[in-house]
N, C-alpha and C positions, 0 to 999 in steps of 0.2 A: 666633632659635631656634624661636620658635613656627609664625612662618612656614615654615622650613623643615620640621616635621614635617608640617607643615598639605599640602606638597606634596608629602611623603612618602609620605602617604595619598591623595591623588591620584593618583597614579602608579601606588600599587597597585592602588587600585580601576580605573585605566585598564588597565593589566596582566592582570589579572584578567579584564576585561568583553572584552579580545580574544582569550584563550586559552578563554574561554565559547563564542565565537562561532565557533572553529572545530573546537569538539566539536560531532557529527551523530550523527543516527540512522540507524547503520548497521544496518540492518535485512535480516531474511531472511522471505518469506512461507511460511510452514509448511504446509504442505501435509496438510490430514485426511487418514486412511487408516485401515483396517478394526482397526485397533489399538490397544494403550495402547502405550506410548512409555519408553523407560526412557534412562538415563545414557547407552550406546553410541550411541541416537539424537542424543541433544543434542552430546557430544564435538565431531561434525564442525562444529557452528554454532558452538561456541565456536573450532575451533581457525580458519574463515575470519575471528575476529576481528567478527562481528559479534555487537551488544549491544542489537538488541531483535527479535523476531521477532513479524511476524500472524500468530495465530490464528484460524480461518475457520469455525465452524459455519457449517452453509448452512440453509437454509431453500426447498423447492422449490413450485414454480407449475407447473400443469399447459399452459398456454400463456399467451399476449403476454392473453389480454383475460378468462382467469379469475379469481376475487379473492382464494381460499383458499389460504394459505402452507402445507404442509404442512413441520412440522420435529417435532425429539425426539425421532424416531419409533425401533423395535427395527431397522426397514426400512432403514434409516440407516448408514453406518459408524460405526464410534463416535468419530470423531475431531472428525465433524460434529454431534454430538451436543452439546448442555449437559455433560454429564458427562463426554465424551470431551475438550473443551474445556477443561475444569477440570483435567484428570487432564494433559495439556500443559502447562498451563500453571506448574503447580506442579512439574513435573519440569525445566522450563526455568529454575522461580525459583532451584531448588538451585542452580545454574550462575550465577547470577548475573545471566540474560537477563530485560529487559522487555517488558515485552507491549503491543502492542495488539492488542487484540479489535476481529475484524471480521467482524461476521454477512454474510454474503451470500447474495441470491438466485440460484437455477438454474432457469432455463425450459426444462422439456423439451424434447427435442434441439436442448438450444444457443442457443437464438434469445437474440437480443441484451436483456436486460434493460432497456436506456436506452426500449425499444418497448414497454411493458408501456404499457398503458391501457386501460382499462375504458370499455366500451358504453352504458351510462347509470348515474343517479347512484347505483342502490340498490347497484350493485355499485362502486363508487368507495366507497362506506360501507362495505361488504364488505370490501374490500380493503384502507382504513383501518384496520378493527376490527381487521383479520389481521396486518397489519403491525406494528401497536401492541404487540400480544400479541408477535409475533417480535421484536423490537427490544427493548421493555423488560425480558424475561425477560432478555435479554444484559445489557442496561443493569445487572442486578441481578447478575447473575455476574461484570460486569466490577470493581462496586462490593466484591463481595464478598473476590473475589481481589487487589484494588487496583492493578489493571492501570494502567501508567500513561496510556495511552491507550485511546478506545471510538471506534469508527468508526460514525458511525448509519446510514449504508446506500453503498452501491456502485452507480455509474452506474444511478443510475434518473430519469432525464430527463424522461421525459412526465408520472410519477408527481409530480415536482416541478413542472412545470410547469404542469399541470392541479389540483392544488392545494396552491398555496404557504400557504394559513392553518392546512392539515391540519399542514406541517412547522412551521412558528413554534412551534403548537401543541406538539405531541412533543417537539421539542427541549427546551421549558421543562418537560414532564413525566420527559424526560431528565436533566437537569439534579439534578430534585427525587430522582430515586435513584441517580445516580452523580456523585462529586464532583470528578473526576479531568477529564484533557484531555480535548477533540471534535475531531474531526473529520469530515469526507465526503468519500468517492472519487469525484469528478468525471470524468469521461473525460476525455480528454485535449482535446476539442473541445468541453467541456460547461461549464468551472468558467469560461467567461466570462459564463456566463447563469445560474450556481448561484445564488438570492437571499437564500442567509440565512449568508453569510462572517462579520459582524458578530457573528451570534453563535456561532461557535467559533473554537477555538484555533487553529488550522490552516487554510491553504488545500492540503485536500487532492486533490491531480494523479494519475491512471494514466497517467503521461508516455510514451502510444505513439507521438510526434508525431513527422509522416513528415519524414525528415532528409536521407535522399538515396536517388537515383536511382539509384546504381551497383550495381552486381554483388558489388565487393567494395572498397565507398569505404574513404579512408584516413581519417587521424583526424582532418585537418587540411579536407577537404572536409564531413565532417561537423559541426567546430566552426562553417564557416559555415555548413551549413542550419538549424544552432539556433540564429541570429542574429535571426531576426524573432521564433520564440517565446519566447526569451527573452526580448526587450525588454517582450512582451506580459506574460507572466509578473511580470517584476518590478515590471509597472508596478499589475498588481494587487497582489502584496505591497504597494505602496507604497500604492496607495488603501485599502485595508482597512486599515493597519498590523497586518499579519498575516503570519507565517512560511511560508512553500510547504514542503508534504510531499509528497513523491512516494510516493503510500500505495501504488504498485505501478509499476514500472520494469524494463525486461529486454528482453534481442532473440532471437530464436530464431537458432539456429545453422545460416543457411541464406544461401544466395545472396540479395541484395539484401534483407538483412537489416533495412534504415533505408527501405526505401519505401515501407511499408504494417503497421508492429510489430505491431499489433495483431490480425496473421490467424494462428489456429491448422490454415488448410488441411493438411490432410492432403498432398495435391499438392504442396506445398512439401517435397521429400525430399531436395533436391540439399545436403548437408552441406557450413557453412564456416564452420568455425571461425577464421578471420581478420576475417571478416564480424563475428563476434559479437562478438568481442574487441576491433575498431574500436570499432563505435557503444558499446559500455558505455564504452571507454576516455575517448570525443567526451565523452560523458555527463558522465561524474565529472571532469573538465576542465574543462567547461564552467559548473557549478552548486556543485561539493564546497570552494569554497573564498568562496562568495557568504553575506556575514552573512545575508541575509534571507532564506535557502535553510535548512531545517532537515535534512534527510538523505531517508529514503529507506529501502523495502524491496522487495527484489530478487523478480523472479517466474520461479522459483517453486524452493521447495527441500524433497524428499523427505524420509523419515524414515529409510528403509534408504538412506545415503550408498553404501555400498559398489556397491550394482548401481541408482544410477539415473544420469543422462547419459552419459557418455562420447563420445569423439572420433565414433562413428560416430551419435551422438542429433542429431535435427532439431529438438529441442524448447528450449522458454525454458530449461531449466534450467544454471546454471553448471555443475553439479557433475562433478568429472572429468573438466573439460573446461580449456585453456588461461585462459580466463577467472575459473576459478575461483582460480587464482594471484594474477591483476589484483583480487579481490575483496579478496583476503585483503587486499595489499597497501596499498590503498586504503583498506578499513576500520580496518587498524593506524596509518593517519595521524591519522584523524580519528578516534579512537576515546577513550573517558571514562577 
């Protein structure tokens, strides 16, 4: 008899640890905008069924090699703001949604972030000091509002790899005012050289990795192009014994959607929503059903639902678009 109960709890606990393992974070990236935010906003995130959404105050750089973060500011929308960020996030808590919080940097007109680097050391110190300031003021709103996740920065590549004791450093001052998950948005070509996984909870991915070639690949040409990064993928999950988050994931709704994810070209205008609706499909096929796969937030989702994507938008965003069905749907699988 004892025996038997003895493996009655077994069972449950094994029951239990696989119905855990294919709950994800179906995530939406929120999108700042010049506004506070109210109930009509959040409605559309709960009705696709997702259940944690980023949050993005930004912090802006005047190009790739100046050191001073300019954030907070009146200049600012307020979504991008500490204050704007707070007032989100506790209109999303009503709903039920969780948050990660994820400051990121914007380089005037655009320039890619991962290129940021500083021309000698007084300004690496500069840029240190500004970062710090930028980062842990979040760290302390994230702590404040008990976000279940903080994201300490977004592809900044050179910045880490020019100096890695600067981030050891921070993380453990991170650490000392938020008590909640870490993670870092590696690029998609970057989190094999990210050097401080170890210490957080996540291996955080912006999974724009090119898939295919075609014009308007199927979903089954696509499941093979993510055959070699996934192998790559899991086999970091498996080295760090650490969960993959894909802190940002999404394809613009254009011709040759999987060849190149990560260009917001303007030139890119020829609309195809079968394009989009493949590769996200390849996507969540591919990873949504892998224990060591943790979920994922989708790029990018507006706050006025009603007038942004649509069938005739070139842009990342799902919304009112064929794929945004494929969201819902997806996300009520593997949903808490």
């Amino acid at each position: 008899m004892k025996v038997c109960k003895l493996l009655i709890v077994f069972l449950f606990i094994t029951i239990q640890g696989c119905t855990s393992q294919s709950k994800k974070i179906n995530g939406v990236s929120f999108v700042a905008s010049a506004e506070a935010i109210n109930e009509s906003h959040v409605r559309p995130v709960v009705n696709v069924n997702a259940n944690y959404a980023a949050i993005m105050p930004f912090g802006f750089i005047r190009d790739l090699e100046h050191p001073e973060i300019v954030f907070n500011t009146q200049r600012q929308w307020y979504g991008e703001t500490k204050a704007g960020a707070k007032q989100y996030i506790l209109e999303l808590r009503k709903k039920h949604i969780k948050i990660m919080l994820k400051p990121q940097i914007w380089v005037w007109h655009g320039e890619f972030t991962g290129y940021i680097e500083m021309n000698s050391e007084a300004n690496w110190k500069a840029l240190e000091n500004s970062y710090s300031k930028f980062i842990l003021e979040h760290a302390q709103l994230a702590q404040d509002v008990k976000a279940e996740l903080f994201c300490i920065g977004t592809e900044l590549e050179k910045f880490i790899e020019n100096r890695p004791k600067y981030w050891n450093n921070l993380i453990v001052e991170i650490k000392n005012i938020y008590k909640g998950k870490l993670t870092y948005a590696a690029n998609w070509d970057e989190f094999k050289r990210t050097p401080f996984w170890d210490d957080l909870d996540f291996i955080g991915v912006d999974a724009y990795f090119p898939v295919s070639g075609e014009k308007t690949p199927t979903i089954n040409q696509l499941k093979v192009g993510w055959l070699p990064h996934k192998a790559v993928i899991k086999k970091y999950s498996e080295t760090y014994n650490k969960p993959v988050l894909f802190t940002e994931f999404g394809y613009r709704s254009v011709d040759y959607s999987g060849k190149e994810p990560w260009k917001s070209d303007r030139s890119m205008n020829v609309v195809n929503l079968e394009a989009q609706t493949n590769t996200t499909q390849a996507l969540f096929e591919t990873f949504w059903n892998e224990d060591w796969f943790a979920g994922g937030f989708i790029w990018k989702w507006f706050h006025k639902h009603e007038d942004s994507g649509g069938v005739k938008d070139a842009f990342f965003t799902p919304q009112n678009k064929p794929v945004e069905d494929l969201l819902r749907k997806q996300y009520i699988e593997h949903s808490k």
